[in-house]
N, C-alpha and C positions, 0 to 999 in steps of 0.2 A: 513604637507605640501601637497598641491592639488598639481596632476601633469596630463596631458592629455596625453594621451597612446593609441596607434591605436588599433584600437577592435579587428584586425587579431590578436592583443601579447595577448589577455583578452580570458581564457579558464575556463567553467564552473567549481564547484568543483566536484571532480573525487568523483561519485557513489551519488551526488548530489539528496536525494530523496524528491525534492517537483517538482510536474511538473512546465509548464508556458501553463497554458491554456488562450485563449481569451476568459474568460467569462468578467463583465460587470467594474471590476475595473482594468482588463489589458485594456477595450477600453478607459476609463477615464485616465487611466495613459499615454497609447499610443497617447492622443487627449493633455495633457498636457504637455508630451514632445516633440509634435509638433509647440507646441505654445511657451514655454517657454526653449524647452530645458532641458540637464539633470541639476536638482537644485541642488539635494541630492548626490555626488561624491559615486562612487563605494568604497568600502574595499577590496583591493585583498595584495595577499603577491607575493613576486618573487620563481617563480620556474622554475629553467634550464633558457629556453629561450624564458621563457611564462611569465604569472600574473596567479596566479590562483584565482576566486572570491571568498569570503567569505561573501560579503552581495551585493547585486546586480546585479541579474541574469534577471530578469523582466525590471529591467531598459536597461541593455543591448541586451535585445532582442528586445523590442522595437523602439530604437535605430537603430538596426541591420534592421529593417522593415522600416523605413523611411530613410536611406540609411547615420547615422550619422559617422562619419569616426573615429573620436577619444572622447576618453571618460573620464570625470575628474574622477580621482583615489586618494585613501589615502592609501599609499603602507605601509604595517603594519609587523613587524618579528612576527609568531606563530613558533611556535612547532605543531604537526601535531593534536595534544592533543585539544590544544588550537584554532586552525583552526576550527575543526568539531565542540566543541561548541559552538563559536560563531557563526558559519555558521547556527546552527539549532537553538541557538536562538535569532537568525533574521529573522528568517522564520516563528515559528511554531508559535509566535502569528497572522499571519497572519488569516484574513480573509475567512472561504469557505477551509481550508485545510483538503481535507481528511485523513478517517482513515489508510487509507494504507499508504498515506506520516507522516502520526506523527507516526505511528508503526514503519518504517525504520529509520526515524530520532532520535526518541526514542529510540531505539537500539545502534544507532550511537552513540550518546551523551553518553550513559550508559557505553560503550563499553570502551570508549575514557576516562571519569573517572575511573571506573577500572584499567585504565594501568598507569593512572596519580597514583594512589593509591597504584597498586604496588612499581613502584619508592618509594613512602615517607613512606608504612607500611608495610612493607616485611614480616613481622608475621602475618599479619591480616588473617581472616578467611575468604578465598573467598567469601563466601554463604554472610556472616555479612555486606559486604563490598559492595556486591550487594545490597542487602536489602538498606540501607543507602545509596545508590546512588540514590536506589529508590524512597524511599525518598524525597529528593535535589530536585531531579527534579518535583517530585509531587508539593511541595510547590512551585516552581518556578513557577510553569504553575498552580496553582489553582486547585490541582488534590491530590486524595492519591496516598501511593507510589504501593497501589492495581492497579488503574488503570492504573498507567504507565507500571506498570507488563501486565496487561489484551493485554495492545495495542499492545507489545513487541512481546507478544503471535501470532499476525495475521500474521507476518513476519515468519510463518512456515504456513502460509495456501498455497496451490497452486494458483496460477494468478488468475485462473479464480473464484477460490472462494472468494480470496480478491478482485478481479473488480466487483462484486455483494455484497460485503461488501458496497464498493466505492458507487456503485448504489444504497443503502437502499433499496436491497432485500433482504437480508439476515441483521438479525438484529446483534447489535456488540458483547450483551454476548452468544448468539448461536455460533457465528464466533468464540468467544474466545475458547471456550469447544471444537467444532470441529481440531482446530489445532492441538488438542493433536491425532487425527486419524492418521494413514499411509497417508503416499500419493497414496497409490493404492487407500484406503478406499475413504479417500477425492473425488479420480477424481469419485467412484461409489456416492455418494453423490452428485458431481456436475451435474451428466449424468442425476441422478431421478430428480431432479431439471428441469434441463433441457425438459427432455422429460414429466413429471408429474404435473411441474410449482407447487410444493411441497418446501416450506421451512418450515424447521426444528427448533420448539418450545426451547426457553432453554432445558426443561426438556426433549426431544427427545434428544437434542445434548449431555446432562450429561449423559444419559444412554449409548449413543454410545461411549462414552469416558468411562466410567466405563468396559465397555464390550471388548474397543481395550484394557485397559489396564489389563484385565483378558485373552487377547489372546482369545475372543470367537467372536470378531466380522469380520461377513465375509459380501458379498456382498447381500443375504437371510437377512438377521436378520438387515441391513441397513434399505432396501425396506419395509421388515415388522413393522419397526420403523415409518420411513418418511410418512409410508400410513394409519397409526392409523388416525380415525377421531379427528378431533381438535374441541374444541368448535366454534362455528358463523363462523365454514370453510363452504365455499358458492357451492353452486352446483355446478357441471363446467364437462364438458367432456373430459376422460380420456381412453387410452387406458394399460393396464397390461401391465409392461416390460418382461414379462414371455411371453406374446402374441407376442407382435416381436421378441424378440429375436430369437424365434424357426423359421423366415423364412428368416434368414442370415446365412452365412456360421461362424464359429465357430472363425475362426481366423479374422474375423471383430471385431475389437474395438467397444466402443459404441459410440465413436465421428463419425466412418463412418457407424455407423447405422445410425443416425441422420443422417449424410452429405445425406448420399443415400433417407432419407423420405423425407427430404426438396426436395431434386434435381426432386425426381418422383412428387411427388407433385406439382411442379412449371411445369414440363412437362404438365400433365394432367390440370391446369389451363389454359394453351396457347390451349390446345386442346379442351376444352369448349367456350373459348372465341375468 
């Protein structure tokens, strides 16, 4: 049964990993629900004092944007299990979904079978029980249950290396091999990146993961990695991290070394111009 429900009682699903950006089929959708209104009724469940959504967060944002008040809903009982699968697969065949939103929601899903599984196989062998989830989901989505592992994998990279995932500067199986670094490691990775405009070859990233997991990779043996000539790498102007570094004070991070070249930088611009 459709029921219409004010959009203040309609709350996203909690930890919800696909964004709602305006690229060109939220404008088409946004331009179709002005015209015709919502067609397709939301899926949400009842929680406390709320709805919580399970397939229709795009629709009710747009909605939200053209000032609609109440919204047709098909109120459904999950179990919490049951919620997150279905919530992610409503989503992730979508259109244009990056890799950092199918890695969290892949996690999600995974997570959420596993404990389904507990309940019904109490003896099963965690590791087996993974695997075979993995599986599942692979055939669901046209994938092996490698790659739904690979994707799972980015969901240990730091933000800003998964938002340059996001951005196809850093390609997906470099990103996957890198997760396996520290997060100290990673943020030295992202800094040479950064300051070098250096990304890192599969086989650079397998090495550096070989090396964090023999406990020999430090911040030295990163830089001397990332700065290996690559084949058809193109000429470009660079400066040593070893050259700036030495004219900042010690307890500067590399992100406010950076902040500080930008900032003088854009000074000395306004003073030529």
């Amino acid at each position: 049964m459709i029921v219409d429900i004010d959009i203040e009682k309609i709350k996203d699903f909690d930890n919800h990993p696909f964004k709602v950006v305006m690229d060109e089929s939220m404008k088409e959708l946004l331009q179709s629900v002005t015209i015709n209104g919502i067609i397709n009724p939301l899926i949400v469940r009842k929680k406390d004092d709320y709805y919580e959504i399970i397939s229709g967060h795009r629709r009710k944002y747009v909605a939200g944007q053209i000032g609609i008040k109440k919204l047709p809903c098909i109120i459904k009982e999950f179990s919490d299990e049951e919620a997150i699968i279905t919530m992610v697969d409503s989503n992730i065949q979508r259109e244009n979904v990056l890799p950092s939103e199918k890695a969290f929601a892949y996690k999600m899903k995974l997570d959420a079978m596993k404990h389904q599984g507990r309940k019904i196989i109490l003896t099963s062998n965690p590791l087996d029980w993974e695997l075979e989830s993995a599986e599942i989901i692979g055939k669901e989505n046209d994938k092996s249950a490698a790659t739904i592992r690979r994707y799972i994998r980015l969901t240990y990279l730091i933000p800003d290396l998964l938002e340059q995932v996001n951005l196809k500067r850093i390609a997906f199986r470099p990103a996957v091999e890198l997760s396996y670094l520290s997060e100290e490691n990673q943020y030295v990775v992202q800094n040479i990146f950064e300051f070098d405009d250096i990304t890192p070859s599969l086989s650079q990233a397998i090495r550096m993961k070989k090396l964090e997991q023999e406990g020999k990779l430090n911040e030295e043996k990163i830089e001397e990695i990332m700065k290996e000539q690559k084949p058809n790498q193109k000429e470009k102007f660079s400066i040593a991290y070893d050259n700036l570094r030495q004219y900042f004070p010690k307890s500067f991070s590399n992100g406010q070394i950076n902040n500080t070249i930008i900032k003088l930088l854009k000074q000395y611009y306004k003073k030529k111009n």
